[in-house]
C-alpha positions as CSV (number, residue, x, y, z in Angstrom):
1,X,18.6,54.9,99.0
2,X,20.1,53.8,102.4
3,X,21.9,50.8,100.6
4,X,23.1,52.7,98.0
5,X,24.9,54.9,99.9
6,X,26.2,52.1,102.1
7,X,27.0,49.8,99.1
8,X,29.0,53.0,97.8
9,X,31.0,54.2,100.5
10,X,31.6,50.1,100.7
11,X,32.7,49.6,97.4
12,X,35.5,52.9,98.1
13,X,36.9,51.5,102.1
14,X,37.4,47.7,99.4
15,X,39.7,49.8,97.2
16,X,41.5,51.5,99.7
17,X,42.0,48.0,101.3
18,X,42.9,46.2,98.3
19,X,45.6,49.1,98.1
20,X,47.0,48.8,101.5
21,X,46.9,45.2,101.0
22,X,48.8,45.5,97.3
23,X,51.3,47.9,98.9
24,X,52.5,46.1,102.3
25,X,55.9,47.8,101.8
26,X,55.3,51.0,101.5
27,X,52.2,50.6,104.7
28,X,55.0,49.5,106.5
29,X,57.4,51.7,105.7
30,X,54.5,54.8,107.2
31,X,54.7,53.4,110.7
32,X,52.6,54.1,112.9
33,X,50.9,56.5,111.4
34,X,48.4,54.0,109.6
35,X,47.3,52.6,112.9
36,X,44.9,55.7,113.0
37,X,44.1,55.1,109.2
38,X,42.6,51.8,109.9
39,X,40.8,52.9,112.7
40,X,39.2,55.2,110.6
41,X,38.4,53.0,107.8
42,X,37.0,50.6,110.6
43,X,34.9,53.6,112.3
44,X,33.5,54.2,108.7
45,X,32.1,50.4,108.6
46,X,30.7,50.3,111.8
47,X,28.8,53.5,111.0
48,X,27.5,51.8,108.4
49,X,26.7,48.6,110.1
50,X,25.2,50.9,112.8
51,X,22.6,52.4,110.1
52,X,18.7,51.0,111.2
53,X,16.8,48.5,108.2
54,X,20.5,48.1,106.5
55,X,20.1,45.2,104.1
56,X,21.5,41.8,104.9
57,X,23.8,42.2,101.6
58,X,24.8,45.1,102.7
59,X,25.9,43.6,106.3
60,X,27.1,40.7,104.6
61,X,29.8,43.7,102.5
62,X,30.3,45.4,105.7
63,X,31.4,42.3,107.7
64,X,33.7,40.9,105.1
65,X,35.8,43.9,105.1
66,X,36.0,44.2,108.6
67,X,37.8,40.8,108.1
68,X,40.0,42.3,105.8
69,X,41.0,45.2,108.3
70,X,41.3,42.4,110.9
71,X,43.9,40.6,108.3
72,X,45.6,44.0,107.4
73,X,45.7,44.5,110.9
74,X,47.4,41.2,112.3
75,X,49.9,41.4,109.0
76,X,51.1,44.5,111.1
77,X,50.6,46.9,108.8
């Protein structure tokens, strides 16, 4: 049950990633403002990452798109 909510909530922070990494121009063009929305989205993974007998898959998800923020991030978006 633990991995299926994890691989769920996963699966949603990818999308919204793949959209601010579709949509650089109009991320950039919110400023500042989406500083505090990756932070978030990161906070979300590391909850999940922080969740006791998570699955090595599921780290594996978790991880990846922590590298994704950390792209999104040094883009400046």
């Amino acid at each position: 049950m633990r991995d299926e909510f994890a691989e769920r909530d996963l699966a949603h922070i990818g999308n919204v990633l793949s959209h601010f990494e579709h949509s650089t121009d109009s991320v950039r063009a919110m400023g500042r403002g989406m500083v505090v929305n990756l932070s978030y989205w990161r906070a979300r993974i590391q909850a999940i990452l922080a969740m006791p007998l998570l699955s090595m898959h599921v780290e594996k998800q978790a991880k990846d798109l922590l590298g994704r923020l950390d792209r999104i991030e040094r883009a400046g978006l």
